[in-house]
RODO-2510 file (C-alpha; in nm, 4 decimals, decimal comma):
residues 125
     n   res          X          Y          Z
     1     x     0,0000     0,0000     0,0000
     2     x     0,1629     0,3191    -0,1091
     3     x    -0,1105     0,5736    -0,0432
     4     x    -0,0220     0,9366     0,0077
     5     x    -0,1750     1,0568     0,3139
     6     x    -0,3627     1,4012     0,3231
     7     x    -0,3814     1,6454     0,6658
     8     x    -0,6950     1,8320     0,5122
     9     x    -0,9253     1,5120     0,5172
    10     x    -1,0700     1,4840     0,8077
    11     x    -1,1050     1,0886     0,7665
    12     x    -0,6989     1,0421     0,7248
    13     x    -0,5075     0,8535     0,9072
    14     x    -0,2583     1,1136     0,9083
    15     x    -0,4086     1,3224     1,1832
    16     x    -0,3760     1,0746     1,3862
    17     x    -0,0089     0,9728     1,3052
    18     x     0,0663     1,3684     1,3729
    19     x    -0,0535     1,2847     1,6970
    20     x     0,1436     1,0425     1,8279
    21     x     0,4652     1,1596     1,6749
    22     x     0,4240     1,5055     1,7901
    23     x     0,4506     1,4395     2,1567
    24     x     0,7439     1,6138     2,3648
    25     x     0,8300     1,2019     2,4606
    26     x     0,7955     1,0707     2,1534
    27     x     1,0521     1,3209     2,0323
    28     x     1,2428     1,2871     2,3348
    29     x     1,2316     0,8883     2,2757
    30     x     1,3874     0,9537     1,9284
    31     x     1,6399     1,1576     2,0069
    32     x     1,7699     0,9244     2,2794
    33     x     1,7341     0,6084     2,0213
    34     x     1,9177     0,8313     1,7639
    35     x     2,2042     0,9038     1,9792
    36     x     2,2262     0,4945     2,0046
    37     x     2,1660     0,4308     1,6255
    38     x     2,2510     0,1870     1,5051
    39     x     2,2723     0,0489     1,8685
    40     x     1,9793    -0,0707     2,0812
    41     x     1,8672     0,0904     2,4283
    42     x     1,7254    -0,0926     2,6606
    43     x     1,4063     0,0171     2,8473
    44     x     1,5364     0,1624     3,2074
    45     x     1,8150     0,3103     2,9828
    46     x     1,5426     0,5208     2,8271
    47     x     1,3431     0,5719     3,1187
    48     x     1,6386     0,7138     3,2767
    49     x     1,7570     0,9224     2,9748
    50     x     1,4084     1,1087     2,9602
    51     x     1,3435     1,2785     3,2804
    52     x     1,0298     1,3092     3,3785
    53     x     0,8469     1,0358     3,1920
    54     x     0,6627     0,7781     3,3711
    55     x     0,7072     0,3955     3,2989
    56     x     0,3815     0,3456     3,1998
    57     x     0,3794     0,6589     2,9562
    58     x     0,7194     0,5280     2,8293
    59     x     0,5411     0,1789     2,7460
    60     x     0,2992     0,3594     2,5954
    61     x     0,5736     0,5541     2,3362
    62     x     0,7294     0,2411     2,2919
    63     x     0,4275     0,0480     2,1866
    64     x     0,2751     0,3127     1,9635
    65     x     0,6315     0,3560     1,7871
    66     x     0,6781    -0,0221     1,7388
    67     x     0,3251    -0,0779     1,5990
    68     x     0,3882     0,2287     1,3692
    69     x     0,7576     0,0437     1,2406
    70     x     0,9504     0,3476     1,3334
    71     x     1,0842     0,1519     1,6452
    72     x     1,2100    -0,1963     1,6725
    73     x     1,1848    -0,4185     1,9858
    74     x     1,3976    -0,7105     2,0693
    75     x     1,3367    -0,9440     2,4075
    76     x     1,6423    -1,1683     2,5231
    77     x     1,5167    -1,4452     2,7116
    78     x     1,6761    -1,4330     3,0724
    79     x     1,4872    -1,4062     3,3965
    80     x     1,3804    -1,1382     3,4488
    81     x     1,3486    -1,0666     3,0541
    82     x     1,5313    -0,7779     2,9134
    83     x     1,3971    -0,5424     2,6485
    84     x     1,5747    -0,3464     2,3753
    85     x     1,5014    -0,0582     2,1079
    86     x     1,6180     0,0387     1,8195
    87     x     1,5410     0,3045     1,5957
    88     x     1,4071     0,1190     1,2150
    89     x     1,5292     0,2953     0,9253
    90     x     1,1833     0,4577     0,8781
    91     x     1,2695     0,5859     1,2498
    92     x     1,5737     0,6836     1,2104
    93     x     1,4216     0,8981     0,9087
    94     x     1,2177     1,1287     1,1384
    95     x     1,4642     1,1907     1,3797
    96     x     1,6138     1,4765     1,1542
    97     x     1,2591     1,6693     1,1120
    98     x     1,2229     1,6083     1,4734
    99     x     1,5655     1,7547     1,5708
   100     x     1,4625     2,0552     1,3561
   101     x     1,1402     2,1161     1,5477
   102     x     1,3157     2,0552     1,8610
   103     x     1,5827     2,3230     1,7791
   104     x     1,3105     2,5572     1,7417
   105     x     1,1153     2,5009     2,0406
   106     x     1,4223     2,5398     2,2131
   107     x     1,5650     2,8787     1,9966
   108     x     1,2264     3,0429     2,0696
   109     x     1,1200     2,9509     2,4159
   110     x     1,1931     3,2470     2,5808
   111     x     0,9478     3,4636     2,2916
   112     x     0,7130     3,2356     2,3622
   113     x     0,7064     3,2924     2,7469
   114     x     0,7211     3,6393     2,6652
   115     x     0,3826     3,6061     2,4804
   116     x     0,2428     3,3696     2,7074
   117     x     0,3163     3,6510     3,0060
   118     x     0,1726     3,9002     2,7873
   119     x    -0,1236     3,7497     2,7052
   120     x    -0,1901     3,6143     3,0491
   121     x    -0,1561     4,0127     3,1823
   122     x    -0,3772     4,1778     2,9402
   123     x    -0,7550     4,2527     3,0291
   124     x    -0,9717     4,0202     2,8647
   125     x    -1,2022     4,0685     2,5465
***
């Protein structure tokens, strides 16, 4: 299946694929899998790379980015079971689109804050 998506259709799936990989940890997730490409990470490795994220929201990213194939995951068999991830070559393709929206969140911040503080302090319509 080689179907183009299309953002202005309500009914595409690409809304929804927006969604999940325009979350602060799925970008966060990427980076940190990146960093490790073509390496694998295992699970409290990323927990403990992404401050702030929960395991069970961490599951979550994982799972969503493995069913979507931009994430691989690979279980070794010992007791207690370890898990690893790896970012797929489709992955490992959004990582630089990512990096560039990351780079601006970070460049303009401060602007932002600066409108947020604005906004918040002006008398309402």
């Amino acid at each position: 299946m080689s179907r183009r998506g299309d953002l202005f259709d309500p009914l595409c799936p690409t809304r929804q694929l927006l969604d999940r990989i325009g979350t602060k940890w799925t970008s966060m997730a990427v980076r940190v899998l990146a960093q490790e490409a073509p390496g694998e990470v295992r699970f409290a490795d990323l927990r403990r790379r992404m401050p702030g994220i929960s395991q069970k929201m961490l599951s979550a990213t994982l799972r969503s980015l493995v069913r979507d194939g931009l994430v691989a995951r690979r279980v070794e068999g010992s007791v207690p079971p370890r898990v690893y991830y790896r970012l797929t070559d489709l992955g490992l393709s959004l990582e630089e689109p990512l990096a560039a929206l990351r780079a601006w969140a970070e460049q303009h911040m401060a602007q932002i804050e600066e409108m947020n503080l604005r906004y918040d302090a002006a008398p309402g319509d």
